[in-house]
C-alpha positions in Angstrom: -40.2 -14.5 23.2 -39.6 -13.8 19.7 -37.9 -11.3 18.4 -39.7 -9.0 16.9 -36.9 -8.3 13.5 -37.7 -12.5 12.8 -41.2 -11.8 12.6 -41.6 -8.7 10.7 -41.6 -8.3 6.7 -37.8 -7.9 4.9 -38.4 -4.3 3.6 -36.2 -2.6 1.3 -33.9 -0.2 3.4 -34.9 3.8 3.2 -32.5 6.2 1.5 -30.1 7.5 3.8 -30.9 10.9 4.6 -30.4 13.3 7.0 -32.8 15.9 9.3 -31.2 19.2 10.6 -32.7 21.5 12.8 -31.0 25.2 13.1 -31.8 27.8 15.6 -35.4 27.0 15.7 -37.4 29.1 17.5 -41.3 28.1 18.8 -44.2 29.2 20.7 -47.6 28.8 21.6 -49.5 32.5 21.2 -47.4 34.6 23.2 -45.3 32.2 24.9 -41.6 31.3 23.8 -41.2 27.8 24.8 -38.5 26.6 23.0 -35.4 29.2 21.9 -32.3 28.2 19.2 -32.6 24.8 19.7 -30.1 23.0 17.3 -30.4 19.2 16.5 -28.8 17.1 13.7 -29.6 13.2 13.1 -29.2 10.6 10.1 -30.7 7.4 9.1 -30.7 5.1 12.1 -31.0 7.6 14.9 -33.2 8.1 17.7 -34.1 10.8 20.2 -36.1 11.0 23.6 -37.1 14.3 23.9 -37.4 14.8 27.7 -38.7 17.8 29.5 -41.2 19.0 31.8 -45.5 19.5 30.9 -45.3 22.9 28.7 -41.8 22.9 28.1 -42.4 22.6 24.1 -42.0 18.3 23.3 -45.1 18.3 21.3 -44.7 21.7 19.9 -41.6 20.9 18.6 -42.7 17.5 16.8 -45.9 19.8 15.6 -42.8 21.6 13.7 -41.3 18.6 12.4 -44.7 17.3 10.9 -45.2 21.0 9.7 -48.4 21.5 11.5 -46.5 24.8 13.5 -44.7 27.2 11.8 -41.9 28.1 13.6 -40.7 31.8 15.1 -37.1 31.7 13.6 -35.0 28.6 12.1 -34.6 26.3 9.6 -35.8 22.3 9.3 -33.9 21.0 6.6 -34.2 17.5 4.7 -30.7 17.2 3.5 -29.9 20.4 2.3 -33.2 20.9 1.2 -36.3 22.6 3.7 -38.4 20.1 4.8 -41.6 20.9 3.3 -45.0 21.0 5.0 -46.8 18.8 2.6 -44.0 16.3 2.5 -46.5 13.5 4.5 -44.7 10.7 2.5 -42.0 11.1 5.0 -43.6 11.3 8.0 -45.0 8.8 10.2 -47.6 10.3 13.3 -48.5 9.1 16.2 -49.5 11.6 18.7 -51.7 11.5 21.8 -54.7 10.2 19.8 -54.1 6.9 17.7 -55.8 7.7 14.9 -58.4 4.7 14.8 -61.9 4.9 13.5 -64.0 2.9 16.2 -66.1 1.0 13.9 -63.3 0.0 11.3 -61.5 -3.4 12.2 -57.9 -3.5 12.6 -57.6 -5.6 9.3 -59.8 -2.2 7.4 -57.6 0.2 9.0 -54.1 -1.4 8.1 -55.2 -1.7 4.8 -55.9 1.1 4.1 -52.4 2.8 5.5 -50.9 -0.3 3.5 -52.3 0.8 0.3 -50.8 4.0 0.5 -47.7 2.5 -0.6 -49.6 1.2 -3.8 -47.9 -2.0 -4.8 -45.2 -1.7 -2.7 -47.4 -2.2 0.1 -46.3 -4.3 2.9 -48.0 -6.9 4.2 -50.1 -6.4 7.5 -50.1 -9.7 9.8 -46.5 -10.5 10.1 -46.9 -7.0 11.8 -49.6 -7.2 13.9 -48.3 -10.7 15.1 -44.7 -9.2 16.0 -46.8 -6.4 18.4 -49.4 -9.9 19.7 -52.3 -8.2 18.2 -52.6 -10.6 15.1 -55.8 -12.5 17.2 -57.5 -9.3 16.9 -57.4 -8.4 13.3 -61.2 -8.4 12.6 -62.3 -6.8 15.3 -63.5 -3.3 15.5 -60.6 -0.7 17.3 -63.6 0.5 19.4 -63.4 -2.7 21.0 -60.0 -2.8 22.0 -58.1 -2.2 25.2 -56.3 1.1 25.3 -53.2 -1.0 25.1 -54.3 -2.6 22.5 -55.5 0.6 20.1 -52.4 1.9 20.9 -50.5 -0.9 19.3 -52.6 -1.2 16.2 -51.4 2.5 16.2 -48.1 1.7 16.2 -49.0 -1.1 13.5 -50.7 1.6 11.1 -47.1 3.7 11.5 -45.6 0.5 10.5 -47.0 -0.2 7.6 -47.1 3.5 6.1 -43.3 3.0 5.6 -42.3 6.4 6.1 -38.7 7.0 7.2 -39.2 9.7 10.0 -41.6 8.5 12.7 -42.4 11.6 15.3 -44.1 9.7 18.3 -45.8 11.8 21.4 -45.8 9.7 24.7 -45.7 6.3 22.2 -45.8 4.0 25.5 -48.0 5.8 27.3 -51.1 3.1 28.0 -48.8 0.2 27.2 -47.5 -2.2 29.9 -44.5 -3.5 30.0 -44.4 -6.1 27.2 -46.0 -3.5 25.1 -43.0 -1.4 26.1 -40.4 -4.3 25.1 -42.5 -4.8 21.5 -42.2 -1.5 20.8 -38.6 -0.8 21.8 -38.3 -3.9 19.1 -40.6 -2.1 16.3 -38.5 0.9 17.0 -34.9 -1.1 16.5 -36.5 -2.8 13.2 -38.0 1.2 12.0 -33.9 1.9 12.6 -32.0 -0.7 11.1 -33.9 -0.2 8.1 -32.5 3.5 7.8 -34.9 5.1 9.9 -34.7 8.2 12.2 -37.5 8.5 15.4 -38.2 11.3 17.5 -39.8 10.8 20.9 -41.0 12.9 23.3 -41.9 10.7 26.7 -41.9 11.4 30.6 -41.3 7.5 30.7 -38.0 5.6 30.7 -37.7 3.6 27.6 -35.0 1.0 26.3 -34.0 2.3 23.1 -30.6 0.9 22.8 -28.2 3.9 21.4 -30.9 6.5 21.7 -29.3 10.2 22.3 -31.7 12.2 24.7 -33.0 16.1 24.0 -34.3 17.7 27.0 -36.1 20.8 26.7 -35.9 23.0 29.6 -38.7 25.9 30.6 
């Protein structure tokens, strides 16, 4: 098979940079699900965050993005507070992909490409390092759930933002999705970037520290 970093675009590396996280404290109404939790990465990193259903995994990445404000603690950018509007370093993928059902695959990169302006990076070299490039003009709504869920990872790709915050990223993906993902994820991080995870699944991320949040 080929490796996935021979196929994809040479991007410029990101800026280092580092994400702390101090005493943050979260919950859901009146439930505390997660309590002074403490967690300090820089460029190149990677965490699982394990745990148990309604233990606090997506809560915590609905902090990151800044969709949930949190009880207590600090997310910090550097020394700087990450702030909520700060989309240009965020990449999401959460339980929904994020595809329009009419809209190609070739429409919906593009558009996530041209964020980026003329930096943009280019699109197939992509979707043929995740075995998608055959489906490039066909509607997502026609895909396998496999398959949406690697244009998905294709669409975080190519919106080149350094910290990618991925709920259950392999959940509908067999196990050479698994494998081209673990290889997206190693090409995200030798570029500079950091990825947080939350999964139930066993995934070979090579160097990958593991956060488990307990009830």
């Amino acid at each position: 098979m080929t490796q996935i970093v021979e196929v994809l675009p040479d991007l410029a590396p990101f800026e280092s940079f580092a994400l702390k996280v101090a005493d943050l404290t979260l919950s859901r109404g009146d439930l505390r699900l997660v309590e002074g939790l403490n967690l300090s990465l820089s460029s190149g990193d990677a965490v699982f965050l394990m745990g148990a259903n309604g233990t606090g995994k997506t809560t915590f990445l609905h902090a990151l993005a800044g969709l949930v404000r949190p009880d207590r603690g600090q997310i910090m950018l550097g020394d700087t507070p990450l702030d909520p509007e700060a989309s240009e370093w965020i990449g999401w993928l959460g339980h929904v992909d994020g595809l329009k059902p009419n809209e190609t695959v070739r429409e919906t990169l593009r558009f996530w490409a041209g964020l980026q302006g003329e930096r943009k990076p280019p699109i197939m070299p992509v979707l043929k390092a995740l075995d998608i490039g055959h489906l490039i003009d066909r509607p997502t709504g026609r895909l396998s759930r496999g398959q949406q869920r690697r244009v998905a990872f294709a669409r975080v790709a190519v919106a080149n933002r350094p910290l990618w915050l991925l709920d259950e990223p392999a959940g509908p993906l067999d196990q050479r999705g698994r494998d081209r993902l673990a290889e997206l994820v190693a090409w995200h991080r030798g570029r500079g970037g950091i990825v947080i995870a939350a999964t139930h699944q066993t995934l070979d991320w090579p160097g990958a520290e593991t956060l488990e949040l307990i009830r």
